[in-house]
PQR file with spaces between the fields and no chain letter, atoms N, CA, C, O and H, PARSE charges and radii, in Angstrom:
ATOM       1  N    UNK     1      31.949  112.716   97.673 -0.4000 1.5000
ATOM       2  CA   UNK     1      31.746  114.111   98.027 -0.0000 2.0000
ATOM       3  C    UNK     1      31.889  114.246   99.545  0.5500 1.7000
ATOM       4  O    UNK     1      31.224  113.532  100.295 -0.5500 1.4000
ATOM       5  N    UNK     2      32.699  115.099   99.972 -0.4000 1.5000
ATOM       6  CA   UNK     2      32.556  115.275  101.243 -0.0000 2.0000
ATOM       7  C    UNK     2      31.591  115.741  101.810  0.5500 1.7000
ATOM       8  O    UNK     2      30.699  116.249  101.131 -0.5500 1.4000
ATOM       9  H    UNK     2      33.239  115.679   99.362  0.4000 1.0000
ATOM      10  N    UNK     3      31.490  115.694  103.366 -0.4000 1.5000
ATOM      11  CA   UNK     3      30.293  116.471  104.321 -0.0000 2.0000
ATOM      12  C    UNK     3      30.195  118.194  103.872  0.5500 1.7000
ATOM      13  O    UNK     3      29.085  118.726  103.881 -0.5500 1.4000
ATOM      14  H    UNK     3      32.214  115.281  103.917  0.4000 1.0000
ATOM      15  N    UNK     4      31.274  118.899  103.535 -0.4000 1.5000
ATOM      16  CA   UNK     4      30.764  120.466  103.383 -0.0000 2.0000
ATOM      17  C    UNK     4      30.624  120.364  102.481  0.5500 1.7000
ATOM      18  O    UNK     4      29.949  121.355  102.204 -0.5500 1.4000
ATOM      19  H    UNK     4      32.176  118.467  103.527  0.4000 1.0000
ATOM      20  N    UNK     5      30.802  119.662  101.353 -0.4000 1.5000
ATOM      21  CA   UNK     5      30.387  119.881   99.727 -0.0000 2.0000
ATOM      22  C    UNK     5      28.964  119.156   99.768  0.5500 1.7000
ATOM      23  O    UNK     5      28.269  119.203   98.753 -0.5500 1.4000
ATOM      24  H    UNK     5      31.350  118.857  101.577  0.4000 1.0000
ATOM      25  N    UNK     6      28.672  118.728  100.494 -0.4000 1.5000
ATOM      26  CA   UNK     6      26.971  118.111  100.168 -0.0000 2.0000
ATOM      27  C    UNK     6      26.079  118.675  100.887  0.5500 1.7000
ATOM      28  O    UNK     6      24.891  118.706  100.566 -0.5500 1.4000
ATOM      29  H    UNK     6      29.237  118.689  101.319  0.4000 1.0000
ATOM      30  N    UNK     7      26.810  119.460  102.510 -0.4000 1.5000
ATOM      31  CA   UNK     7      25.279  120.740  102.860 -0.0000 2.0000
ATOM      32  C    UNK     7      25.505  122.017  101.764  0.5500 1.7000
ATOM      33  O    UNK     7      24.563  122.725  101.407 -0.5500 1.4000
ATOM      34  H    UNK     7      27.775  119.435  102.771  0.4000 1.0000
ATOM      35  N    UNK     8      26.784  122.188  101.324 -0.4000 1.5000
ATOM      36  CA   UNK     8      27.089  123.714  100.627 -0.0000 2.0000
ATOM      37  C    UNK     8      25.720  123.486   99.288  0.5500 1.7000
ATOM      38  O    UNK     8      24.731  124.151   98.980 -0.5500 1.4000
ATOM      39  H    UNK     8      27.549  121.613  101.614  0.4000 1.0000
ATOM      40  N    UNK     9      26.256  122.354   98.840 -0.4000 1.5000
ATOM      41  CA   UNK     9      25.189  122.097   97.530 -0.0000 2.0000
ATOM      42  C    UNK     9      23.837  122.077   97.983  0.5500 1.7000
ATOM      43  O    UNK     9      23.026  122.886   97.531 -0.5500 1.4000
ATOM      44  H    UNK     9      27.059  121.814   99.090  0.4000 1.0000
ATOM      45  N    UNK    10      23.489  121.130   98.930 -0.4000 1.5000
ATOM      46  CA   UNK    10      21.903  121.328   99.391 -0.0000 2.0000
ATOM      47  C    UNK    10      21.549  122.938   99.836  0.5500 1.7000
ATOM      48  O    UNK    10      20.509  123.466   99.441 -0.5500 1.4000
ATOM      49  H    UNK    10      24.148  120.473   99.297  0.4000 1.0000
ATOM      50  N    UNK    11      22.177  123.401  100.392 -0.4000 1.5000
ATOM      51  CA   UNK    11      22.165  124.784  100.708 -0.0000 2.0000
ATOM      52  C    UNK    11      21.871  125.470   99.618  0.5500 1.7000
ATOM      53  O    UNK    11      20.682  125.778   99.538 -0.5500 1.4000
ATOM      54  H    UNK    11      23.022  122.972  100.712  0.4000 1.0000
ATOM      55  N    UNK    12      22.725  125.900   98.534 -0.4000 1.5000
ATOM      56  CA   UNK    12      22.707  126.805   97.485 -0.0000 2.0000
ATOM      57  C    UNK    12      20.904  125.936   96.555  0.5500 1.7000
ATOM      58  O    UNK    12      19.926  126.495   96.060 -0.5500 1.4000
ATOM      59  H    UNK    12      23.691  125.650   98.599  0.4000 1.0000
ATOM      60  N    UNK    13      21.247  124.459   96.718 -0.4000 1.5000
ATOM      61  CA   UNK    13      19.856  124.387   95.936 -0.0000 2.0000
ATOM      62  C    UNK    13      18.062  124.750   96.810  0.5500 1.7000
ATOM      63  O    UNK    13      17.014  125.118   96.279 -0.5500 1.4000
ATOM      64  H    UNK    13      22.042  124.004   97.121  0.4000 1.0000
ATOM      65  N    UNK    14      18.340  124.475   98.134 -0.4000 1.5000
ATOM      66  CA   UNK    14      17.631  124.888   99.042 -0.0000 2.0000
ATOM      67  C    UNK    14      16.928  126.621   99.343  0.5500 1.7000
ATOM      68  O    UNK    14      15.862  127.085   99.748 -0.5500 1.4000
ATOM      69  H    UNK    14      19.191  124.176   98.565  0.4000 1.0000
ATOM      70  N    UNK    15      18.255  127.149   98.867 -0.4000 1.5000
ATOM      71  CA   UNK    15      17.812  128.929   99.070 -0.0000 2.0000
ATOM      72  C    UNK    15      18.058  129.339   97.281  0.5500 1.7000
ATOM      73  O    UNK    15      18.352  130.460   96.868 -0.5500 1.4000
ATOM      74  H    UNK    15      19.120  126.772   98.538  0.4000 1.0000
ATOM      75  N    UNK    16      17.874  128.273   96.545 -0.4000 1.5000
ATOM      76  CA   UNK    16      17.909  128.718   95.033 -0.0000 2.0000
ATOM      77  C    UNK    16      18.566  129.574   94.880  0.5500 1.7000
ATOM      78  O    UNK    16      18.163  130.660   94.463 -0.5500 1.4000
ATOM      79  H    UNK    16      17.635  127.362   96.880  0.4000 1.0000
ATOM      80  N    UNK    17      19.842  129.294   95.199 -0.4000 1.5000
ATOM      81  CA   UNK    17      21.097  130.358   94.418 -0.0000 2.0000
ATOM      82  C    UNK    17      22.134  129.522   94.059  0.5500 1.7000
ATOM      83  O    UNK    17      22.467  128.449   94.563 -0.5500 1.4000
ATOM      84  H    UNK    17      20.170  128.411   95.537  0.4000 1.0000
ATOM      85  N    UNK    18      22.625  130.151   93.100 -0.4000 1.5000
ATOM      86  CA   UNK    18      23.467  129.992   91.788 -0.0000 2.0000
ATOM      87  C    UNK    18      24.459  129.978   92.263  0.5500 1.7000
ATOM      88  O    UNK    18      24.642  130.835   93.127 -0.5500 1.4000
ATOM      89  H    UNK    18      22.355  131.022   92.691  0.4000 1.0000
ATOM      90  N    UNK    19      25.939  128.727   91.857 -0.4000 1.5000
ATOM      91  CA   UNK    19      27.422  128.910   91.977 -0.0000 2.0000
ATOM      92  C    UNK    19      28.146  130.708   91.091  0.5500 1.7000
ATOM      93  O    UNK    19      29.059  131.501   91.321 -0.5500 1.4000
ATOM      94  H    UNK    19      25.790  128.031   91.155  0.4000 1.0000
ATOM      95  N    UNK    20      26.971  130.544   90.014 -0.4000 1.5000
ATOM      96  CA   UNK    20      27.582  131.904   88.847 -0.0000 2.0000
ATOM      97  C    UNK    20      27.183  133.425   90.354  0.5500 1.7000
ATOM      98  O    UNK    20      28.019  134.273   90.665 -0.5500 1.4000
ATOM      99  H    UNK    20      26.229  129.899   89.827  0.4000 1.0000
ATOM     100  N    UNK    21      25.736  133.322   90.990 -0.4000 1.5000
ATOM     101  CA   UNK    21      25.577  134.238   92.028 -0.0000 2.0000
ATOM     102  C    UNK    21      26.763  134.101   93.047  0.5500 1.7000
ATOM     103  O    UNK    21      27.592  134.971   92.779 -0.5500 1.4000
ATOM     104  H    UNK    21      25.057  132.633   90.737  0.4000 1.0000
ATOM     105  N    UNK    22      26.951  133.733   93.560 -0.4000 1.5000
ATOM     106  CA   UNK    22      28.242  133.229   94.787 -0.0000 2.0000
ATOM     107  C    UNK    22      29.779  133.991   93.751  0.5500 1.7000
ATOM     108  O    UNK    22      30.416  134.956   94.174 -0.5500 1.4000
ATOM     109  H    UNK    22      26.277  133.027   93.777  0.4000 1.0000
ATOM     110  N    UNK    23      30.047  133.387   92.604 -0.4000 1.5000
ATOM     111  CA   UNK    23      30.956  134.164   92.222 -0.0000 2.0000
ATOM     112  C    UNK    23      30.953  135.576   91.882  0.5500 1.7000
ATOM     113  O    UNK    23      31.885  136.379   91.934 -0.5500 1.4000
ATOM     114  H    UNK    23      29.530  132.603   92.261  0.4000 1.0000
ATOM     115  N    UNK    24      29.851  135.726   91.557 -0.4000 1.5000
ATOM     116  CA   UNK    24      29.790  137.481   91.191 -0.0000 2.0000
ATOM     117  C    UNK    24      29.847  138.085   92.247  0.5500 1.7000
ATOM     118  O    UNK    24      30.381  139.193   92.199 -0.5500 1.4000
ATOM     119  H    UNK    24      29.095  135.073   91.515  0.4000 1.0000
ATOM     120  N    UNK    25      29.304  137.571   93.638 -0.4000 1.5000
ATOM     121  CA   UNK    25      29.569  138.371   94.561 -0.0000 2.0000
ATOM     122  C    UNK    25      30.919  138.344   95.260  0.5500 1.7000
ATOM     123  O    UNK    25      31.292  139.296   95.945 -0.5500 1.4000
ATOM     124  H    UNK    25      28.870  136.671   93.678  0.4000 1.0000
ATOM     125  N    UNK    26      31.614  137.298   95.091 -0.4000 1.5000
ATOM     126  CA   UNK    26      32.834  137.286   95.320 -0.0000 2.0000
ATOM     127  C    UNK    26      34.318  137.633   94.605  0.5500 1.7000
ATOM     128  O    UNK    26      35.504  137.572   94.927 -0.5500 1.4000
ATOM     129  H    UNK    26      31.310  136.525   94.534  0.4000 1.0000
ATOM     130  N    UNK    27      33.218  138.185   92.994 -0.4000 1.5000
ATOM     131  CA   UNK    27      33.936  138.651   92.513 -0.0000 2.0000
ATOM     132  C    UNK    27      35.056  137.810   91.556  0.5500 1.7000
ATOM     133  O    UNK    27      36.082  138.277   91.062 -0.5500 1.4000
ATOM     134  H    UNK    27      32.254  138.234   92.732  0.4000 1.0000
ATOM     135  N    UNK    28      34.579  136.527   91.456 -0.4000 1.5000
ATOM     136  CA   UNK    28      35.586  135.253   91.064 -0.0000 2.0000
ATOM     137  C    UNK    28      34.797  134.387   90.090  0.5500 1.7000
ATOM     138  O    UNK    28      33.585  134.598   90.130 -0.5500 1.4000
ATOM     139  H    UNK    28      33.746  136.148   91.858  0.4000 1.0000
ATOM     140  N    UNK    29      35.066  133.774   89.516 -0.4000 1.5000
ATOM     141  CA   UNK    29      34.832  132.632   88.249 -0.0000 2.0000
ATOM     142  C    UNK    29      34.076  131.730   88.878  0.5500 1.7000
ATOM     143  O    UNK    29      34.315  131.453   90.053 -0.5500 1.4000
ATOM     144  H    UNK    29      36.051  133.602   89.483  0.4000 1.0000
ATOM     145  N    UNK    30      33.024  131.122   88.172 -0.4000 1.5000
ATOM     146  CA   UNK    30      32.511  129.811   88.497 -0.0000 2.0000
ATOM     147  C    UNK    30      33.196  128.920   88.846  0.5500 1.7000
ATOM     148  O    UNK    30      32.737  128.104   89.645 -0.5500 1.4000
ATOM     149  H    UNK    30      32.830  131.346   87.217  0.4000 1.0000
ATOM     150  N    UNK    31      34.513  128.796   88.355 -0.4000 1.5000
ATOM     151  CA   UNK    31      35.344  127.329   88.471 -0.0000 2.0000
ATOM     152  C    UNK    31      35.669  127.229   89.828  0.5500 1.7000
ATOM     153  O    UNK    31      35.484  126.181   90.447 -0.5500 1.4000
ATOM     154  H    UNK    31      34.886  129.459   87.706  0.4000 1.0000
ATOM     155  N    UNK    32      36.302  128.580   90.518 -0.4000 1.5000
ATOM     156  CA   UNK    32      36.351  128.651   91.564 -0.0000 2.0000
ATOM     157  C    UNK    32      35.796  128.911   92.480  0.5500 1.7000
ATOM     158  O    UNK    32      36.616  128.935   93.397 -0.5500 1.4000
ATOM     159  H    UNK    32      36.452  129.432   90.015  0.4000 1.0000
ATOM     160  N    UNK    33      34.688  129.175   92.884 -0.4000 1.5000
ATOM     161  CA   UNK    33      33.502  128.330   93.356 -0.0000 2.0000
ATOM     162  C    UNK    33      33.076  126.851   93.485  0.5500 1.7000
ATOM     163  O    UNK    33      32.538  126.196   94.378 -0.5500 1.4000
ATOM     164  H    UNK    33      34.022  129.156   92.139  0.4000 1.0000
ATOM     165  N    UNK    34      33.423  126.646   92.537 -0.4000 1.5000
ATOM     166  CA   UNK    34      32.918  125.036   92.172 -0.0000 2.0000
ATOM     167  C    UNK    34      34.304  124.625   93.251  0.5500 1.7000
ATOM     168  O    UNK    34      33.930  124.090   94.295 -0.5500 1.4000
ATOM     169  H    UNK    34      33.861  127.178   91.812  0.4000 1.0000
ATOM     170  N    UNK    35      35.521  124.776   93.146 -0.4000 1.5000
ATOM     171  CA   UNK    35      36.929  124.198   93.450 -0.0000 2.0000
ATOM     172  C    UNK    35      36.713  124.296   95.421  0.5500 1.7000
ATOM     173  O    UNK    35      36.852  123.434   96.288 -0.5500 1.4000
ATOM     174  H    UNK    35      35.824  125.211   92.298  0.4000 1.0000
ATOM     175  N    UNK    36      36.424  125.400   95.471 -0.4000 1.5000
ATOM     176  CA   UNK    36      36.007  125.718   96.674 -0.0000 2.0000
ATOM     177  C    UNK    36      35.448  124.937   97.444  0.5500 1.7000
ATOM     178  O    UNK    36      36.017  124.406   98.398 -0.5500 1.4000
ATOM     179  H    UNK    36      36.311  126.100   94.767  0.4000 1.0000
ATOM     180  N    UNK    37      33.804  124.699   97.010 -0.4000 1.5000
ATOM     181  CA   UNK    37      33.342  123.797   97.082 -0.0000 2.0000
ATOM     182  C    UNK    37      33.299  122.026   97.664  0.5500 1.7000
ATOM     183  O    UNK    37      32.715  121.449   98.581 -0.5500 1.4000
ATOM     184  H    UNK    37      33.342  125.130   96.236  0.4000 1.0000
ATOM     185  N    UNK    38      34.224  121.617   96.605 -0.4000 1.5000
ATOM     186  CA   UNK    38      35.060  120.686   96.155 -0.0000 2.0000
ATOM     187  C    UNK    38      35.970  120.404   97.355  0.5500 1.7000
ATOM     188  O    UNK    38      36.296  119.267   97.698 -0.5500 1.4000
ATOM     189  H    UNK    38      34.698  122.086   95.860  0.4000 1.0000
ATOM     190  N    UNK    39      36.318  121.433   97.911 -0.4000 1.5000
ATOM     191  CA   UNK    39      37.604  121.738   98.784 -0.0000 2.0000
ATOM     192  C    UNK    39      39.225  121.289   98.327  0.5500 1.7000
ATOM     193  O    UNK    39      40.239  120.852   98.871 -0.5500 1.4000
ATOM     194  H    UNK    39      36.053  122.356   97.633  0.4000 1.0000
ATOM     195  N    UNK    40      38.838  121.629   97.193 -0.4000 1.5000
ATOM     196  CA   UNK    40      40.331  121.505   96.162 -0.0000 2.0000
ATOM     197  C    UNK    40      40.899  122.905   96.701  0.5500 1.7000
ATOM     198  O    UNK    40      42.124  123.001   96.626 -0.5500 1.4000
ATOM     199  H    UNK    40      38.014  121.984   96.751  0.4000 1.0000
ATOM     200  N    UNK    41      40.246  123.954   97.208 -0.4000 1.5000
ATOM     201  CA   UNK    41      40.737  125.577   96.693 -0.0000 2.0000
ATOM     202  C    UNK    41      40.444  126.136   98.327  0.5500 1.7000
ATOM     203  O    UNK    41      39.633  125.534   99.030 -0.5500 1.4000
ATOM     204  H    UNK    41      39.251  123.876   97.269  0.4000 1.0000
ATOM     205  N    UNK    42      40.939  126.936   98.666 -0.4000 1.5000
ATOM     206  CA   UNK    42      40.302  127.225   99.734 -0.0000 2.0000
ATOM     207  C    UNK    42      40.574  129.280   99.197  0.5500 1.7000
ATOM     208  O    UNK    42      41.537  129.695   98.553 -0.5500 1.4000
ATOM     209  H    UNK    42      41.598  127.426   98.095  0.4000 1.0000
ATOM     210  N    UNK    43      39.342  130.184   99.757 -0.4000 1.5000
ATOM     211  CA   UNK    43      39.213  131.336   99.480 -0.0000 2.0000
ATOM     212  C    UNK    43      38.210  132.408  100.553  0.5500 1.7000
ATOM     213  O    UNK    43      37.017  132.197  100.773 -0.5500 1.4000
ATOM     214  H    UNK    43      38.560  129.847  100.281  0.4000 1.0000
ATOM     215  N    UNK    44      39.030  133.605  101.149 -0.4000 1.5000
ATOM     216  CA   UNK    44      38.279  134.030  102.147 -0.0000 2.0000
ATOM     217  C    UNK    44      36.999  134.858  101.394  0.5500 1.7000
ATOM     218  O    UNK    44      35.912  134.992  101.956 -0.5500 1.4000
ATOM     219  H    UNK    44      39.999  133.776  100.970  0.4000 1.0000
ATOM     220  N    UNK    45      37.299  135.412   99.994 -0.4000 1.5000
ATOM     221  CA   UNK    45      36.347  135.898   99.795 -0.0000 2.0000
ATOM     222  C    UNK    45      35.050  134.840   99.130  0.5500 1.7000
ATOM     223  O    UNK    45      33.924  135.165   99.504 -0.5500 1.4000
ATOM     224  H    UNK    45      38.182  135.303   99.537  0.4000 1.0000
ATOM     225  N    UNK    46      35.122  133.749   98.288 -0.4000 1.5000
ATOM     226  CA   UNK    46      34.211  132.868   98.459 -0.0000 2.0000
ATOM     227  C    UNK    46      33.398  132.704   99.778  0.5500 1.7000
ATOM     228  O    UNK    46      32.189  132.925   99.707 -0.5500 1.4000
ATOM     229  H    UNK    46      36.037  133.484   97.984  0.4000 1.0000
ATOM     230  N    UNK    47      33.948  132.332  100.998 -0.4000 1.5000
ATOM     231  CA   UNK    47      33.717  131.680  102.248 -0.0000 2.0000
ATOM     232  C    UNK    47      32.738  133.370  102.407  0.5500 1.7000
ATOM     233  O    UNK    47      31.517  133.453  102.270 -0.5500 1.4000
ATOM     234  H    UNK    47      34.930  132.152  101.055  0.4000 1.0000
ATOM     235  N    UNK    48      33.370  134.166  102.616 -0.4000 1.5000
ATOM     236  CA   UNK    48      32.659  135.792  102.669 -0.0000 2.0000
ATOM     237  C    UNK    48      31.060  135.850  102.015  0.5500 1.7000
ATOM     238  O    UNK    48      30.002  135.992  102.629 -0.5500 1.4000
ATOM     239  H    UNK    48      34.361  134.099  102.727  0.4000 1.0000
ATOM     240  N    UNK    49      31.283  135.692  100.593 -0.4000 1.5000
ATOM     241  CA   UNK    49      30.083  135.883   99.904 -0.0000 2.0000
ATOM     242  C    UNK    49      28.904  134.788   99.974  0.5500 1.7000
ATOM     243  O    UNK    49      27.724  135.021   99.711 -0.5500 1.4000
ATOM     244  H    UNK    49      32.142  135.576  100.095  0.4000 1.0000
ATOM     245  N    UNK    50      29.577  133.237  100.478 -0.4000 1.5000
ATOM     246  CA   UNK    50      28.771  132.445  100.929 -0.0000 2.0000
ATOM     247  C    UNK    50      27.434  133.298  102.353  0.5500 1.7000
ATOM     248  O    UNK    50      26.236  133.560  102.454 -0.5500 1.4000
ATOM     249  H    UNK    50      30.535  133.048  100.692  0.4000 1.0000
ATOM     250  N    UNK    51      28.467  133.387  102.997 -0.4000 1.5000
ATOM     251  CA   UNK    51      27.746  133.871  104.537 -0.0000 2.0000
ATOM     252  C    UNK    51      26.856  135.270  104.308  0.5500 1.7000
ATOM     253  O    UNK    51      25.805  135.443  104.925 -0.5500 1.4000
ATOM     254  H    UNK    51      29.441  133.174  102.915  0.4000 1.0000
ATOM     255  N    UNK    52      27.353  136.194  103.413 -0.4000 1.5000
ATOM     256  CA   UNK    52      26.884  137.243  102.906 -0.0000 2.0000
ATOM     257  C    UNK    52      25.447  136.946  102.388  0.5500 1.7000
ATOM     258  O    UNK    52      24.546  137.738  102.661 -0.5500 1.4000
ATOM     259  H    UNK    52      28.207  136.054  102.912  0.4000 1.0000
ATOM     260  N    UNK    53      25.146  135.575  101.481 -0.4000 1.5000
ATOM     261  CA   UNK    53      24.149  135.478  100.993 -0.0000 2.0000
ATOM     262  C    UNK    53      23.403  134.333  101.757  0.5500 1.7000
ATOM     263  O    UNK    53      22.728  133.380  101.367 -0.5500 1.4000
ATOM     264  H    UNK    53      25.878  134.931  101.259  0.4000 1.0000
ATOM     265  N    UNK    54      23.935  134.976  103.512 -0.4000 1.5000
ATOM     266  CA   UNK    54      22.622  133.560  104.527 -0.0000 2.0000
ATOM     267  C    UNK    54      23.505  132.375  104.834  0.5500 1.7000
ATOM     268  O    UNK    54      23.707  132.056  106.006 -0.5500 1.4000
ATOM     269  H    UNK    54      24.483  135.750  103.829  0.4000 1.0000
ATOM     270  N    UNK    55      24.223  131.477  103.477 -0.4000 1.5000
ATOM     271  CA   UNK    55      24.848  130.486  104.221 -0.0000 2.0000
ATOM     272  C    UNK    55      25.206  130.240  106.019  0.5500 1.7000
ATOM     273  O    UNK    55      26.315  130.700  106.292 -0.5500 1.4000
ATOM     274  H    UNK    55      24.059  131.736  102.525  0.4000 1.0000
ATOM     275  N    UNK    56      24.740  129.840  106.801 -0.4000 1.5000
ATOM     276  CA   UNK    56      25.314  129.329  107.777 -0.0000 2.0000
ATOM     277  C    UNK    56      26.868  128.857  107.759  0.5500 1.7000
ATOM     278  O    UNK    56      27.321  127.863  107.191 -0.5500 1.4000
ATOM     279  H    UNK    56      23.839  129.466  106.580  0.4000 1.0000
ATOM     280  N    UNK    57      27.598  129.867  108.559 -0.4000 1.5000
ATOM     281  CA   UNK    57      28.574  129.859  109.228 -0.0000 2.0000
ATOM     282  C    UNK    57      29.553  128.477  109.471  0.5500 1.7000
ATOM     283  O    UNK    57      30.713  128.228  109.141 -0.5500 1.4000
ATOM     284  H    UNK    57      27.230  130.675  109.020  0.4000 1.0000
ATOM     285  N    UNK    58      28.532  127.717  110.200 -0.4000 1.5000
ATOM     286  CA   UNK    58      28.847  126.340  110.872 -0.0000 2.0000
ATOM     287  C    UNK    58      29.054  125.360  109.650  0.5500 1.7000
ATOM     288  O    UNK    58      29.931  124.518  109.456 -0.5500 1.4000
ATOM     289  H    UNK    58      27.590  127.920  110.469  0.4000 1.0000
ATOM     290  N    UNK    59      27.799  125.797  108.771 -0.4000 1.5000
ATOM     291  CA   UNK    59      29.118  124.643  107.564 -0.0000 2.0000
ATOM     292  C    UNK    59      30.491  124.858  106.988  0.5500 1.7000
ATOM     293  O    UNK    59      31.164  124.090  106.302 -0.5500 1.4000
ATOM     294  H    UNK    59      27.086  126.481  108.928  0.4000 1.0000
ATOM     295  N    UNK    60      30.733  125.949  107.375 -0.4000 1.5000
ATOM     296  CA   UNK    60      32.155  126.161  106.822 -0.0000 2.0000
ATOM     297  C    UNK    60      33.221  125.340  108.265  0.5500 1.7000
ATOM     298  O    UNK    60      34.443  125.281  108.128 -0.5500 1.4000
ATOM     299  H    UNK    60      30.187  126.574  107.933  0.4000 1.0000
ATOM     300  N    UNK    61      32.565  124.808  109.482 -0.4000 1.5000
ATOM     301  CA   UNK    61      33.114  124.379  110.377 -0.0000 2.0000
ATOM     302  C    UNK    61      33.732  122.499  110.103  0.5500 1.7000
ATOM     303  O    UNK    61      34.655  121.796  110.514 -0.5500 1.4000
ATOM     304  H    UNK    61      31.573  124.856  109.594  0.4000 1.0000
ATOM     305  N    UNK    62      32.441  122.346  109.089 -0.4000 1.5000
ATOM     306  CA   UNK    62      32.282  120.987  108.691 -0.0000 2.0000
ATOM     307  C    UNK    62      33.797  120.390  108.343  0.5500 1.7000
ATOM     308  O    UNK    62      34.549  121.298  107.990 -0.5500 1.4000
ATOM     309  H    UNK    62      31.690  122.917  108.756  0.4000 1.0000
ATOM     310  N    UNK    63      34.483  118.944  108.361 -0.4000 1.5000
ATOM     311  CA   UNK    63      35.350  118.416  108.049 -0.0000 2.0000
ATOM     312  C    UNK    63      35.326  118.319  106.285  0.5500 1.7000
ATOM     313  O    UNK    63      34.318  117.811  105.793 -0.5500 1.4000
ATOM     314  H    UNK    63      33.872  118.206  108.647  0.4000 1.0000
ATOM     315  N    UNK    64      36.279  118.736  105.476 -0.4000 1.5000
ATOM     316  CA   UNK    64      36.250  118.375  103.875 -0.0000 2.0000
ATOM     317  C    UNK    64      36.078  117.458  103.512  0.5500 1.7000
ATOM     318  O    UNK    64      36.072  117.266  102.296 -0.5500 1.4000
ATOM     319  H    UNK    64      37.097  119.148  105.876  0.4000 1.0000
């Protein structure tokens, strides 16, 4: 797992929110979220609804 896929995950389990929350607000599928994640996928509105719901900025700075 890379460095942004292991604060993104501690993050979302840390502020108890849901990959299914992150997609609804972005308007997109779980999978892609998850892919995102992953850094298989890259998506401005994912990255959007992350920060929207608090995520810190700077992990999206992190190396994949």
């Amino acid at each position: 797992m890379n460095k942004r896929a292991a604060e993104l995950k501690a993050w979302l389990f840390l502020n108890r929110i849901t990959q299914r929350k992150v997609a609804e607000k972005a308007g997109v599928s779980e999978t892609a979220v998850y892919l995102v994640i992953r850094g298989k996928m890259t998506s401005a509105n994912i990255k959007q609804a992350f920060i929207e719901l608090g995520c810190p900025a700077k992990i999206w700075e992190l190396a994949q």
